[in-house]
Structures are given as C-alpha cells and as structure tokens.
N, C-alpha and C positions, 0 to 999 in steps of 0.2 A: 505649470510650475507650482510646487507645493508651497505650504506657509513658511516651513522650513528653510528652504532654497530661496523664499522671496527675503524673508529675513535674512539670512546671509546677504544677498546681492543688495538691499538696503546700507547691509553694517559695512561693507565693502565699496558702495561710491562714499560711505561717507569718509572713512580710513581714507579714502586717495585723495578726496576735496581737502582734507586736512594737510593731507602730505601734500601737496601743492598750494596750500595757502600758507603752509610752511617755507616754502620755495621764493614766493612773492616776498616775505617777510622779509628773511635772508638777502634777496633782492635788491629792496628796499633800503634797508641798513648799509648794505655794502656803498651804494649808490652817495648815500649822504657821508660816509667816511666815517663815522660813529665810531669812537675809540671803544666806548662801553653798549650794550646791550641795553638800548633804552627800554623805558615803560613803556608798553602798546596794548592797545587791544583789537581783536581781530574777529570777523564773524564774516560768514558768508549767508547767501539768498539764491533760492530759485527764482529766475528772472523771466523761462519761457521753456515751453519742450517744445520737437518738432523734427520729425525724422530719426525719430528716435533719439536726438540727444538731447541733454538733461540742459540749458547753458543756465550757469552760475556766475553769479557776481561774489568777486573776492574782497571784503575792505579789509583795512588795518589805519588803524588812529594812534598817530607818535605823536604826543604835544596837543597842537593845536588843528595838525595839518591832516586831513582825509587823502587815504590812498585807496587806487580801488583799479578793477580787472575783472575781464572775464575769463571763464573756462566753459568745455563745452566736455562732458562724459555720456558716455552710454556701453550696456550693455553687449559685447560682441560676436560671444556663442550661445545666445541663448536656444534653450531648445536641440542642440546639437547629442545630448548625452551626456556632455564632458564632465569629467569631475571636476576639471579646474573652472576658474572663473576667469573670461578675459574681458578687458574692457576695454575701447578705444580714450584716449584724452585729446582732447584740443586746445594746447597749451603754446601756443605761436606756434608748433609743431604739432602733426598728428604720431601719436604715442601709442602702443599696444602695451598694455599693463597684465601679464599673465599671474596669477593666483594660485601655485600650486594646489591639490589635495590636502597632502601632507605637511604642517608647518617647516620651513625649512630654516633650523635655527643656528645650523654650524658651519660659518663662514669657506671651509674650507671642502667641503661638501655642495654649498652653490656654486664657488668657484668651477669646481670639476665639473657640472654638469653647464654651463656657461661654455666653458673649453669645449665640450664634446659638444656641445651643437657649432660652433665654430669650426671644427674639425672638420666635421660632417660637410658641412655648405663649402669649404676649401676644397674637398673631393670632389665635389661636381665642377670648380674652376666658376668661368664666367657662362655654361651653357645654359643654366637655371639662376633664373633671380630668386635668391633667398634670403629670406627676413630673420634673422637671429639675435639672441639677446645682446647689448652692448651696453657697458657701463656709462661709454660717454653719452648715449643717449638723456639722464637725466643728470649725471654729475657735471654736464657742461655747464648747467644752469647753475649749480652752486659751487664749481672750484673750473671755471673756465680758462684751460690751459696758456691760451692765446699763441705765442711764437715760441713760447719756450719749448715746444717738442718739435721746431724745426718743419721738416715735411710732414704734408696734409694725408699721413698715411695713416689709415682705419685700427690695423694692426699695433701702428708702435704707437697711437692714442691709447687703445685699450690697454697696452701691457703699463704704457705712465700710471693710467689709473686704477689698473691693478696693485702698483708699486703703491701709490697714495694708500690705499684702501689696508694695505698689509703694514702697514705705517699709521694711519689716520681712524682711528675707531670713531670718532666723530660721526664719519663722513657716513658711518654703516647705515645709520638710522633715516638717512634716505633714500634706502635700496628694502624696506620693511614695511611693510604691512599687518597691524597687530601683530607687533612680535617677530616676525617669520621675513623672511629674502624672499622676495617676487622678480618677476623678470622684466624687462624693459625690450621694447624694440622701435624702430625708428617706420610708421606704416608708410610715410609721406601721402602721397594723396592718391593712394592706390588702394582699391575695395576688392574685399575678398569675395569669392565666387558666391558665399552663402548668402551675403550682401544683394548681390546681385540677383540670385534665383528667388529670395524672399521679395524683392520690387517687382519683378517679371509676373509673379502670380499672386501678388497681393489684391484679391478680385474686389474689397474692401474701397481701395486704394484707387483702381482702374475706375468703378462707377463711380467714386467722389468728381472725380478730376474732370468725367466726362457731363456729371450734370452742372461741375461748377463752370466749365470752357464752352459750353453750348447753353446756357442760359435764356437766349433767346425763343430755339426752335419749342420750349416745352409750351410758346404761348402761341403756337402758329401750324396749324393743322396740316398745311401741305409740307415745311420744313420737315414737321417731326414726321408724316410718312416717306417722304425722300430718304430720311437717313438711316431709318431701322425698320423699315419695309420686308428686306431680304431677310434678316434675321427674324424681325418676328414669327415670320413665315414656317421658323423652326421651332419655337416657343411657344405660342400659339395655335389654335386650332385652323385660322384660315385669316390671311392676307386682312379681310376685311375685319377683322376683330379688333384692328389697330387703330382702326376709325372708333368705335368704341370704346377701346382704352383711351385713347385722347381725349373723347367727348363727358369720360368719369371721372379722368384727373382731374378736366379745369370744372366739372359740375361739383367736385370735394374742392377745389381751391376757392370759387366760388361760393360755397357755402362760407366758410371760414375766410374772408377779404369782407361779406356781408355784416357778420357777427362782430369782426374789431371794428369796423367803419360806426354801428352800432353802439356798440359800448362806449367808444373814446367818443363818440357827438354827445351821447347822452349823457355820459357820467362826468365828462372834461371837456366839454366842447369843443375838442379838439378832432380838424381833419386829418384824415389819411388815406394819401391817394392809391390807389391799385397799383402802381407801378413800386411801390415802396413795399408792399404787403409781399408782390411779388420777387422782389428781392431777399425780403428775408426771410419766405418759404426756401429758395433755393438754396439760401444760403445754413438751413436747417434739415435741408434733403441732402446736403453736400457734407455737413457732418463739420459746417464751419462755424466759428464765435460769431453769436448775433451781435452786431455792434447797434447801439442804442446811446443816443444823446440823450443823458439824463435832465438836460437843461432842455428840453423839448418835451422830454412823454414823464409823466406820472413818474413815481416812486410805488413800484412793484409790475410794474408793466413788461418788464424784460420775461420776466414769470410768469405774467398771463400769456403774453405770448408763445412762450414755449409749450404753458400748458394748451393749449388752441391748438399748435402744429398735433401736437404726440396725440392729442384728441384722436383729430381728423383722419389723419395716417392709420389712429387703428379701426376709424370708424369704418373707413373705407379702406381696410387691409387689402379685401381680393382683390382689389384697384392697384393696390401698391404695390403687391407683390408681384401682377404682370410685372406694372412700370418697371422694379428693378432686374426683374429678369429679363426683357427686351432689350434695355441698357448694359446687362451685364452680359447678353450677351455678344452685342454687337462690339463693347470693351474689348473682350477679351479676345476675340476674332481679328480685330483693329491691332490690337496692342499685339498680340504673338509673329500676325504678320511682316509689322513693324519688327519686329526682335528672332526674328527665323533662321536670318543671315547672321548677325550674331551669336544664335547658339549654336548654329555648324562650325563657328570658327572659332569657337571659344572648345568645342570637342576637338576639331583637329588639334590646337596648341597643346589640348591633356594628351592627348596621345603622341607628339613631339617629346613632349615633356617625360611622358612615362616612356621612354622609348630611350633617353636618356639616361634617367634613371636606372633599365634593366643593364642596359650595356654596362653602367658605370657599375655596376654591383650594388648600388646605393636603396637602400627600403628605409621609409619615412617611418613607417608603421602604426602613425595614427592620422591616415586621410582622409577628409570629409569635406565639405564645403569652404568652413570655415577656418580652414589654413589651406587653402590655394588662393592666391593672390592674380588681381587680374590686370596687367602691367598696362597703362595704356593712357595716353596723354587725357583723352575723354572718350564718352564712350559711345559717340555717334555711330553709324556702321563703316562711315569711309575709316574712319581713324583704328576700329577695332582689328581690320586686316594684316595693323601693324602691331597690334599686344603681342604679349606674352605670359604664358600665366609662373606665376611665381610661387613656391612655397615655404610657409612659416611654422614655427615650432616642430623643432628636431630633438626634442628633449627623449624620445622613445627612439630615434633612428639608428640604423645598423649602417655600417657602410668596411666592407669589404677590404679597403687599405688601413685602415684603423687596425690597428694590434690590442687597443685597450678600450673596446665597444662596452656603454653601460649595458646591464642586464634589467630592464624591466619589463614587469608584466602587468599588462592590462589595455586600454582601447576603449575605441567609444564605441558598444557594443553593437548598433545599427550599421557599423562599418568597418567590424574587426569580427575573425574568425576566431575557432576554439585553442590554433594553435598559439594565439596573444597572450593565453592563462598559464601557458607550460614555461619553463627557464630552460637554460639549453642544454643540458644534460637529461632532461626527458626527452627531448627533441631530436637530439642523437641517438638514443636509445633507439625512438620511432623509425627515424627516415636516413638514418646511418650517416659517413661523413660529410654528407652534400645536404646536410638537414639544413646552412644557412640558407641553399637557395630559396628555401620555401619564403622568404624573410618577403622577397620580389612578388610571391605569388598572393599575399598578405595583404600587398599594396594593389594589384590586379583587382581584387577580391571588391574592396574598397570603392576604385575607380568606377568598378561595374554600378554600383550603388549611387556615386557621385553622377557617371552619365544618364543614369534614368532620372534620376532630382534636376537634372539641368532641362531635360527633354519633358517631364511631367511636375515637378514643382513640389510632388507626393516624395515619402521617403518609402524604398524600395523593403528592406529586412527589416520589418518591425517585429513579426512572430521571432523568426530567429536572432533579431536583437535582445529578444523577453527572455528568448533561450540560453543566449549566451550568460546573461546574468543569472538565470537560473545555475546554469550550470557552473559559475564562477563560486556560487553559495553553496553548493553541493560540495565541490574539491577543500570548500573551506572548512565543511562540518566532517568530508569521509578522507581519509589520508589515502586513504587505497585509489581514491581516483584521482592523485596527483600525481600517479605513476603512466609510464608508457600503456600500461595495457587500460587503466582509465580512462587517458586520452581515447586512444579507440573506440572503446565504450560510449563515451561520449558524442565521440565525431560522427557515431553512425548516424544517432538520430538529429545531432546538429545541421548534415547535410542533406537526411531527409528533406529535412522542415526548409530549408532554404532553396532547394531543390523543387518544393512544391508551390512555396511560396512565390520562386521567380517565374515561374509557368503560369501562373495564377496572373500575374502581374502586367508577364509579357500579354498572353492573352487581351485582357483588358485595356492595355495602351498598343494594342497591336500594328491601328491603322496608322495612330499617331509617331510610332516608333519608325513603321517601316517609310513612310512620307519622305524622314529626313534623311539625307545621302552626307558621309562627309568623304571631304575629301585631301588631300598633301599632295603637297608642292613634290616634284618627283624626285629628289635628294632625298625629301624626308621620309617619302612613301617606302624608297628604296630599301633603308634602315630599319621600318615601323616591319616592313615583311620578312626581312632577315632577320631581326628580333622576335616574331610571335607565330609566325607562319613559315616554320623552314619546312624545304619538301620533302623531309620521310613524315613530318605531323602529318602536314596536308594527305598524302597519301594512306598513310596508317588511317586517318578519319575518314577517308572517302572507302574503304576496303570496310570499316566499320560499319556505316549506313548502308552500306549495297550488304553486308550478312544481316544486318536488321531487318534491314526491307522484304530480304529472302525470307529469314523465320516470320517476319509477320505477316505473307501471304501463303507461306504453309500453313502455318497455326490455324489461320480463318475455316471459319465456314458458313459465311454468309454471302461471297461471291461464286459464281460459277467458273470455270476454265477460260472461258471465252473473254470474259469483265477482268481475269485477273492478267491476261495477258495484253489486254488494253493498257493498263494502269501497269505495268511496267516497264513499258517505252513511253508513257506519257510523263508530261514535266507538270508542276504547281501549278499552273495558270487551267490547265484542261482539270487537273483532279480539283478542281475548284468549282469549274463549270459542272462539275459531276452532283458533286455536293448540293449545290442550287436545285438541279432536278430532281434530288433525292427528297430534299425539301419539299419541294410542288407535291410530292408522291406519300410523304409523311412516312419517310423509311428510316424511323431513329439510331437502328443498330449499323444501319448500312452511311449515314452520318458520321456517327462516331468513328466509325472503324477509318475509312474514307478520312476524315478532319487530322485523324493519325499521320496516314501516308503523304496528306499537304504535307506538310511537317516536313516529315522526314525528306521529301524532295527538295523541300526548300533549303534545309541542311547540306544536302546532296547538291545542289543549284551553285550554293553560296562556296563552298569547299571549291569545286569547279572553276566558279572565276576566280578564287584566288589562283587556284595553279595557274590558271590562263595569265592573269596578272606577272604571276612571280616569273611564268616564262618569257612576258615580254619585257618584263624589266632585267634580265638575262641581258637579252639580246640588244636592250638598250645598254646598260656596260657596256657589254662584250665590243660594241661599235667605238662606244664613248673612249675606251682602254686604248684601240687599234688606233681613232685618228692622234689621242694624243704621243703617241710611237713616233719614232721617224726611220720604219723602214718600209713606207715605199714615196712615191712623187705626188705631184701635185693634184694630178690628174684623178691618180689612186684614191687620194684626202678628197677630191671634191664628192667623187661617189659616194663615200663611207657616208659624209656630212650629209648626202640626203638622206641616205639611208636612216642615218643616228635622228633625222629631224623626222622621220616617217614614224620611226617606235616612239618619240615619244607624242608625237599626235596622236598616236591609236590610245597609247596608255592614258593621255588628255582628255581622250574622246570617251574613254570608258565610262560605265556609271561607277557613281562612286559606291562606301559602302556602306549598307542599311545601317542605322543607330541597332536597330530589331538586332540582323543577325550579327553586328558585332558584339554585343552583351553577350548574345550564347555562345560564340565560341569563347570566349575573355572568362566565363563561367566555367565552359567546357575545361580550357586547359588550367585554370584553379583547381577543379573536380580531381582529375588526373594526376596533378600533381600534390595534392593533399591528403586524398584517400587514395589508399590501393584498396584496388579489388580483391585480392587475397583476404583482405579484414571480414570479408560477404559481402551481400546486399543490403542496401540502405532499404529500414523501416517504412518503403512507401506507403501512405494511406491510403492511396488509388491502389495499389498492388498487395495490401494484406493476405496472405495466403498464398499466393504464388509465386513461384519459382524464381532463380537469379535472371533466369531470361527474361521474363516479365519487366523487373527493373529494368536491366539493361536496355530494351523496347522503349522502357517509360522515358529514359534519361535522352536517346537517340532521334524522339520524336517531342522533346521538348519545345 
C-alpha cells in the first residue's frame, strides 16, 4: 500500500468515525426529548486493534452528563486492486461502508445506481444470497420507521425512504462521505471469502498461535521431538538435528534468564524466577504484549527486557531461524489439514453459485475474494456443509432481463480481462450480436483466479494484471486502440501473458492443485455439466488433442517408430514413468518433449471422464424421467428404482474433479470464447518464431 492510499484509508476511517459519532449524537438527543439542539461536545479514542479491527470509543458531554460507546472499523479490500475503498463497521450491526472512486455528488445518479444493483440481486430470486446497498441499513438509526410502514417488507422499507430522502435534504448528509454518497450494506455476521483465504495462510498468524498454545513443549525435550519430528525431517538435514536445535534454544534462553536474574539482584535486589522469564520470552516469540506490573519491576525494565529478547534472537539467529521454520512448518501442514474439507466445499458452492449465474444470464463483472460472501452460521467443518457463498457489490453487474443495464468500464485488473476496458458498442463491433455473452465468460475468467487463491493463498494474474493496467493507459493516451481492431491488438498479447503465466503457475502448484478433488451433490452436478460441459464441447476438445497429439509426434525427431507407438496407446501415469527413466539417463530433450505429451493426456484423460460422466448422468435422468411417469406397474417401478439407485452409485463412486484440470478447461473455454483464432496466434514467448501450430501445441499441452 503506498503513502498515498495509506492517507486516503486514514482520511476515510476517520470521515466514518465521524459519521457515526454523528449517529450516537442524534441518538442521544432524540432519546432525552430535547426540543433544541443542546450544547455538546464530542471526541472519540482508539481503545484497542485486533484482528484487524480498529475498536473506538465514542464520547459526547451534554451538561454535565458523559455519554459514551463503542465502534469497531476496519479495512475490508485491502490489497484486492480496487479502486473503491470498503470498510466493515461494527455498530450493534455489522455494516459494509463501500467508497466509490469517483465522488458521487448527484443524488439522483446514486439513486440509479442503488436500483440497478437491486434489480440485478431480484434476477437471481432467492437462489444466490446477495448483499446490496440499502438505505434502511443506516437511516434506521436516525429516522427509524417503526409500524408506520405496516409489513416488514425490505422493498416497501426502501421505497419509504427513498420517498423521505426525495422530500428530507436533511437526511442526505448521512448517506456522505466528504462530500460524496457512499453505499451502505447490511454484512451480518457473514465473512467474505478474502477474509477467509487471508486467515487460512496467514503463516505469521499460524506460528504465533502455535508457540503461544504449546508453551510448555518448547521447555521439554522429548514433548518438542514428539511434535515436530516428522516435519523437521523436511526442514532440516536429519531427524537428529532436532535434538540440537532444542539443545541452542534453551542454551540462548538460558544465556538471557542468567543476565536478567543478574542485573535485577544486582542493581534492584530484586528475584526472578525462570518460569516468569520464561513466560515472557514466549510471550515475545508469540508476538504478544509483555505485560509488567509496574508496582513490582523498576521503571524502564519493560525496555530492558525487550532489548534482552531482540538481543538474543539475533545473536542466535541460525537457532531461530530453524526454530520458526520447524514450527511453521508443521503450522501450516496442521492448519491446511484442518481446513482441506472446507476448501473443497467452499469450491463446490462457487461452482453451484456460478452455475447459476450462467443459466440466469446474470455476470457480476467485478469478482474477487472480497465480494463473495460465505453464508454460514460458523465455520467449523461440520456446519460449512451447509453454507453458501453469497455475493456483494453489483454496482458493475449485467443481467440479461434488465432493458436498462448501466455501462461501466473497468475491474480489478488481477481478476478482469481486456474486454472490462471496451463499452458495448466496440464489443459488438468485435464479437457481433451475442457479444453480451462474453459478460459470463468475464466472470469464468475471474473464478479461475479466485479458485487458485482459495487452493494456494498466492494471487494467480499478477503479470497480466500489470498488463491490463498497462493496457487501460495506452487506450487512454491512443484513441486508435479504443476501437474494435485495438482491442484485438491488444488481446493478443493480453492472452499471451496470461496464457503463460497460468502454465507457469499450474506447473508450480501442480501437486497441490491436482491432490484436491471436488465434488456436487448430483442435482447440482447435473446442471454444473449441462452448463459448461455440453457434448459437442466435450467432443470438439477431445478431436482437438488426438490432432495435437498426432502433429506433435510427427513434428518430433527425437523418438524412434517403435517409442512413438508405445506412447500413443499409453495414458499419463506410464508417460510419467517414462520421464522418471529419462531422468536416471539425463535425456533433457527426450524430457521435455515427453513432459509435453503428459500434458496433453492428461487433457485427453480428464475430457474423457467428463463424457463418461455426462453419459451416466444421461442415463440417471433418463431412469429418474421414466419412474416418475405412470405408464407402467409396479413391478416395472421397482426395476427402474434399482436401476436409477445403481447410476447414481457409479456417478457417487466416481472421482471427483481435479482443482488442476478444472482451471484448464474453465481457462480453456474463456480462451475460445474471447479470442478467435482468425485474429492469429498469440505472441508466445516459448514459441517466438514459430508457426500457428506451435502455439496451438503450446495452448493443447498447457
């Protein structure tokens, strides 16, 4: 975060502590009956941080009498890209306080855009929980309707204080933020995914917790090899090193328990027992407040002490630095385990969720972390079975039964594509009258981005994020590439760079990608394959790879006749085993080539069982359709129902499917549907100089 950005997000908690110390005021006054606007004065105080929020104590002095409240604010995209600024409040309610870009100063201009993300969330009905701006959210606090609007319905609240607001100039100034209309929403006690995935691999966070909950073992040789033995194992050069490293911690803790024992006899005659010392070593290894009775130790002693720990730690760095790697990594091994079933079932939900969305025609168009919401009373594993993820901020969204969609352009460019920069009259130009569908593939684009951050913690498009802002400055300064043939222009090497980048990526998280399987309930599965996987795709891709495969074992000439007709009836698991002995042999090019065709089987593999898939969920209909009929007996009914209970045991039974290859094809058919091939081949860096088929190789064997 620059200086810049840090000063805005300073001038912006402090603009909301106002406006909500404004709120208690109003409050306050209403409460006692006050015909006039008394004298008061009012100030607030930071009281504590802690999980990121700020909490604040609010006073106000009428007379003689002290009033006073807390609030709790913090920061809620930070890091995300966005222009705007969101904040969470905790004001007896949790509040999401959205901060346009742009100041918005013309009442009837916020209003429209307020409607259209209401509009938008009504499209989807009840299938998607979404979080949308509401005026009663914060005008309840200061013009609270009570019975006068009859039924507790959402709708005919807003339109009252719609009517207020268009009547009441008053009331505006607590809907602003220097100057400008910000948005309000109601979060309850629901955290958004970004939330979540920033706790998950907070690696900071994980060894705090674990040197502050085991405190004991770091004084007891056999505890601490019981617990991080295996892991050292990894970290380390051998098992036995561990004995060692325990034997230089407490020989540095011991030096430094010797030294204050020392000083405080000598210079204050004052004892201090080891067990005390060693408490507030831990509690300085944990990254916690030393607490210090001042009416016990000296005056400046809190200070020697710290300087003592920071000493020691760097005296004995090589010592520490195992220590927190042993710890962090047996943290993070502990903690992911713990959290494994939760991320599978937090990816099934996005994929329910998007799966809805295509059908409904509905694209969000600025998706990231930090507006998916994750529905769910707490967030144990038994109870996460039953979330649902929800999403907030529709201020960008399209939605297909709308006649009067806003037109904006932009995104958070780690998780929006090049077509986010163009309005839609270039967009039609490009991709002719079906140019809205892309709006869906925008959103795909996105999710791919979102499910590697869920499954790795890393953000996925950072080159082609740098790109797209590049590229948004370029259309700014050339007018020429604001046009259809720009875009093109542009999209080649945008899909390059993201094309290389997610190869790059997948590679690197490969083992950990393909590990997790997810999987849907068979309703939903049904849908998720009729939506993304129909079979002339499926087929069109499988006819695809079997001609890649073909020109890439013509092209060669590093196999013989005999090796190339092994490895075309062979599957991934053997062309793997190949690779291995290539290795032992130190045959680089015969590596390469070989690592290609895994690939491309694995593609070929994964294409495969979805047909296999989509035919048995066929035939599970087709059964489900016939028992619920009534034209035959009972007899007939009882058959079917085994049958109908056999398909879907098989489809139960099946594996589910790789995080790994669902990103590629979710990529794949974004690719396909964004660029056409007619525009050429994309600028690959691996493939400079050669032909459109090279690419095409490159893209097949991703």
């Amino acid at each position: 975060m620059d200086a810049k950005h840090t000063d805005k997000v300073i001038f912006y908690k402090r603009e909301i502590i106002r406006l909500f110390l404004n709120i208690f005021i109003n409050h306050i006054i209403k409460n006692l009956k006050l015909q006039e606007v008394p004298h008061y004065e009012s100030k607030y105080h930071l009281t504590k941080t802690q999980g990121g929020y700020e909490n604040y104590e609010l006073k106000v002095l009428i007379g003689e009498k002290n009033y006073s409240r807390t609030m709790s604010i913090r920061l809620l995209a930070e890091g995300s890209g966005a222009k705007s600024f969101v904040f969470e409040v905790v004001y007896d309610i949790h509040i999401v306080i959205k901060i346009p870009p742009g100041k918005i100063t013309d009442f009837n201009k916020y209003l429209k855009k307020v409607m259209h993300e209401r509009a938008v969330s009504e499209c989807l009905g009840n299938q998607i929980v979404t979080i949308v701006p509401e005026f009663q959210c914060i005008l309840k606090m200061i013009f609270p309707l009570g019975t006068k609007v009859g039924l507790a319905n959402n709708r005919r609240i807003e339109k009252t204080y719609v009517q207020l607001l268009t009547k009441n100039q008053r009331l505006h100034r607590f809907l602003q933020i220097d100057g400008g209309y910000v948005f309000f929403m109601y979060l309850s006690r629901n955290r958004t995914l970004g939330d979540f995935i920033r706790q998950i691999y907070n690696e900071t966070e994980m060894v705090e917790k674990e040197i502050r909950e085991n405190e004991g073992i770091f004084w007891d040789a056999r505890s601490f090899q019981g617990r991080y033995e295996l892991n050292a194992r990894e970290n380390i050069e051998e098992g036995s090193e561990l004995d060692r490293l325990f034997a230089k911690y407490n020989e540095a803790f011991d030096v430094i328990d010797s030294y204050l024992k020392s000083v405080m006899r000598n210079e204050y005659k004052i004892k201090i027992e080891t067990y005390q010392t060693r408490q507030w070593f831990i509690s300085y290894l944990s990254n916690q407040r030393l607490y210090i009775d001042d009416a016990d130790y000296p005056v400046g002693f809190l200070q020697t002490l710290t300087i003592a720990f920071k000493y020691i730690v760097h005296t004995y760095s090589e010592t520490f630095d195992k220590f927190f790697q042993v710890i962090k990594a047996y943290s993070e091994k502990r903690h992911y385990t713990y959290n494994e079933e939760k991320l599978r079932i937090i990816c099934s939900n996005l994929l329910v969720t998007f799966t809805i969305l295509f059908r409904k025609r509905v694209s969000h168009r600025d998706l990231k972390p930090d507006n998916i919401i994750i529905v769910a009373n707490n967030f144990e594993r038994s109870e996460m079975v039953k979330s649902q993820m929800g999403l907030i901020d529709f201020e960008t969204a399209y939605a297909a039964k709308l006649e009067d969609n806003l037109e904006i352009i932009g995104g958070t460019p780690q998780y929006a594509t090049l077509s986010q920069l163009y309005n839609s009259q270039v967009l039609a130009q490009v991709y002719g009258e079906n140019y809205k569908s892309i709006f869906n593939y925008q959103d795909l684009y996105a999710l791919i981005a979102v499910i590697y951050q869920l499954f790795t913690g890393e953000t996925l498009f950072i080159k082609t994020g740098s790109y797209f802002k590049q590229a948004f400055s370029e259309i700014v300064k050339d007018g020429a590439l604001a046009t259809g043939e720009g875009y093109i222009k542009l999209s080649k090497r945008f899909w390059a760079i993201a094309f290389e980048e997610l190869k790059d990526r997948l590679d690197k998280e490969a083992k950990r990608l393909k590990s997790f399987q997810v999987r849907l309930e068979i309703n939903d599965l049904g849908r998720f394959l009729e939506t993304f996987f129909q079979p002339q795709r499926v087929e069109t891709k499988l006819r695809e790879l079997e001609t890649a495969q073909a020109r890439m074992l013509q092209k060669q000439t590093i196999l013989n006749e005999d090796q190339v007709n092994i490895i075309k009836t062979a599957d991934a698991e053997k062309i793997v085993g190949l690779i291995k002995k290539n290795e032992k042999k130190g045959l680089h090019d015969h590596i390469a080539l070989l690592e290609k065709i895994q690939r491309l089987k694995e593609n070929v593999e994964f294409f495969s069982s979805i047909k296999q898939l989509r035919q048995n969920m066929n035939s599970y209909q087709q059964f489900k359709a016939q028992i619920l009929s009534d034209d035959f007996d009972d007899e007939e009914r009882e058959i079917f129902e085994i049958q109908l209970a056999k398909e879907k045991k098989s489809i139960e039974e099946r594996p589910g499917i790789k995080v790994f290859d669902l990103m590629k094809a979710f990529f794949d058919m974004t690719y396909d549907n964004m660029y056409h091939r007619e525009w050429g081949p994309l600028p690959l860096e691996s493939y400079i100089g050669e032909d459109e088929s090279a690419s095409l190789e490159f893209q097949a064997t991703m």
